[in-house]
N, C-alpha and C positions, 0 to 999 in steps of 0.2 A: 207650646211649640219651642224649637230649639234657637235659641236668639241668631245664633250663628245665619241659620236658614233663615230667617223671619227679616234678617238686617241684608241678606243676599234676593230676595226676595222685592224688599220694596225697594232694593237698588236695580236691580234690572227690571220691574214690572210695576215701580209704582214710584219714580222717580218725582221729585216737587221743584214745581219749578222757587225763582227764589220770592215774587209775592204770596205764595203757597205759604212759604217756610216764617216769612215774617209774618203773614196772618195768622200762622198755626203755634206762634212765640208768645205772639200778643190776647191769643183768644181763649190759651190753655185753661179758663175756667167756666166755659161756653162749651166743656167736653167735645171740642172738634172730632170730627171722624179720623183713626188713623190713616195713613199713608194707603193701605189697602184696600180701607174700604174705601177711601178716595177713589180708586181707580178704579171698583166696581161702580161707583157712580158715570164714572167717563167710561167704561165696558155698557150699561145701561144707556146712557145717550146714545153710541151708537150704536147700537143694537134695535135701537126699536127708532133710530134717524129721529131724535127728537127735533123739534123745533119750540113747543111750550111747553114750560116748567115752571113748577112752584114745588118752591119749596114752606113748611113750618117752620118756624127755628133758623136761623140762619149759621150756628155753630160759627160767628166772628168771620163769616166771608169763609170758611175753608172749605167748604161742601158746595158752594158756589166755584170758587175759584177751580175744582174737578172740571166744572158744569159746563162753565162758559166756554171755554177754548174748542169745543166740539160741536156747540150749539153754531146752526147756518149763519151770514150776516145779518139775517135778518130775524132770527130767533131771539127768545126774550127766556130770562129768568122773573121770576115773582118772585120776592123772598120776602115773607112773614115774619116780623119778629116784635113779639112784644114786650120784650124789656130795652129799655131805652139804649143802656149801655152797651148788650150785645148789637145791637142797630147802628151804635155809632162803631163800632170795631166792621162789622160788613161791609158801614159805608166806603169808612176808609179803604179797603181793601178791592174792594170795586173801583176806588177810584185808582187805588194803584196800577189796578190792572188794564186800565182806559177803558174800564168794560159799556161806558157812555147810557143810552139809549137802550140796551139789553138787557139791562138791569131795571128793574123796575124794586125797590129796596123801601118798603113800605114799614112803619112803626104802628102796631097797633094789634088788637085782641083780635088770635087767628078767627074763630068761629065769625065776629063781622065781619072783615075781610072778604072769608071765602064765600060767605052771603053773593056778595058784590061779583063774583067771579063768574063768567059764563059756564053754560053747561057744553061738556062733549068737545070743552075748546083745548085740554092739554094731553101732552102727551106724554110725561111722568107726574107725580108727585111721590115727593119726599117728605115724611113727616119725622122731627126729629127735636120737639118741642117737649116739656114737664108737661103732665104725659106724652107720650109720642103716639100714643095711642088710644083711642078712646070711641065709641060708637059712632057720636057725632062727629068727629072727621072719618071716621071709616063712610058715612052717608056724604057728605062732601068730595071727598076721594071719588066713590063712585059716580057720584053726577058729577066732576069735572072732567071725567077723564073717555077720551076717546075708547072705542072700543079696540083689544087690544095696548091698549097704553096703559103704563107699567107704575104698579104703587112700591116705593118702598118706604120701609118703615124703620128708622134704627130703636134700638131699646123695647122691644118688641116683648122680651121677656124678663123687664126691669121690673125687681121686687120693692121692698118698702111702699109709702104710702099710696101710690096709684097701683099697686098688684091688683086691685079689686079689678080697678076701671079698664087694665090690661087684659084681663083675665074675661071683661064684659065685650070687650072689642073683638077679641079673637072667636068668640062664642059667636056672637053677630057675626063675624065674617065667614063663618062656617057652618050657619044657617042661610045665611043671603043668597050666596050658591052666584053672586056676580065676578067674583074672581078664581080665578086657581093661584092658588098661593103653597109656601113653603118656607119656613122657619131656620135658619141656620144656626149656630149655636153658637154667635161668633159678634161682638160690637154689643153685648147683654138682649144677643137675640135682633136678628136682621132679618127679618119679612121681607119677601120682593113673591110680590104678584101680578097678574095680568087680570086687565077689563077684557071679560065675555063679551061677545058681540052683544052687541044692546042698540036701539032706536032709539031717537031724539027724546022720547018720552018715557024712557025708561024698557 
């Protein structure tokens, strides 16, 4: 893309606020989402009126800080993250943002976590964790997410050593037949799909 455009672009349509910009300074090795995808995150919140979110990965508070500003007062983020250091970069960042109570900013190995998680109780997840993708939270995804409520995935089509387990994810999700989904070619491959209606039990 033409820089020129790409700099005209996330100045009118994907603007950061300034704890955005200091979270996105501080986290630069946490592969924050750019400025763009940022705002497909905040186009996704409201689009599908989230109210629960969890995130994988937390990307240093900057994929949050999209999140929160559109989430209702009473809306909650989850953010998963388990490396200590990206955890303490989110916290910080949350608390810059007064994000209090909304934030629920948890350290520790996603797969336990999302154990812990109700079923049918959110309404996006974001996974965006080494893999960001894998069978076992593609199964997770599915049981936490309302019917209609919306997965995305960054790094969807990231190569080196999890291509395999990438490559196993998308297979399974294209046998499961519980989402419709679609691949962009854009952030090393950005999934965004939709939960099928589905019953409490599957």
């Amino acid at each position: 893309m033409d820089e020129t455009v790409l700099t005209e672009v996330r100045r009118v349509l994907a603007p950061e606020s300034e704890p955005t910009v200091v979270a996105r300074q501080r986290a630069t090795a946490t592969h924050p989402p750019d400025p763009e995808v940022g705002a497909l995150l905040r186009w996704a919140v409201r689009t599908i009126d989230a109210r629960a979110v969890v995130e994988v990965g937390s990307a240093g508070g900057v994929s949050g800080s999209w999140i929160l500003p559109d989430l209702p007062p009473r809306g909650v983020l989850t953010s998963i993250e388990p490396d200590a250091h990206a955890h303490g970069l989110a916290t910080d960042a949350f608390e810059a943002m007064g994000a209090g109570t909304r934030v629920r900013a948890i350290l520790g190995d996603p797969a336990t976590v999302l154990d812990r998680l109700s079923d049918q109780a959110y309404d996006l997840v974001l996974l965006q964790s080494r893999p960001a993708f894998s069978p076992g939270l593609l199964a997770h995804a599915e049981r936490l997410l309302r019917p209609a409520g919306m997965l995305l995935v960054r790094g969807a089509l990231r190569g080196g050593e999890h291509a395999e387990t990438l490559a196993a994810a998308l297979a399974a999700l294209a046998e499961d037949g519980a989402f419709d989904a679609t691949v962009l070619g854009v952030d090393d491959g950005l999934l965004l799909a939709t939960r099928r209606g589905a019953t409490a039990d599957g």
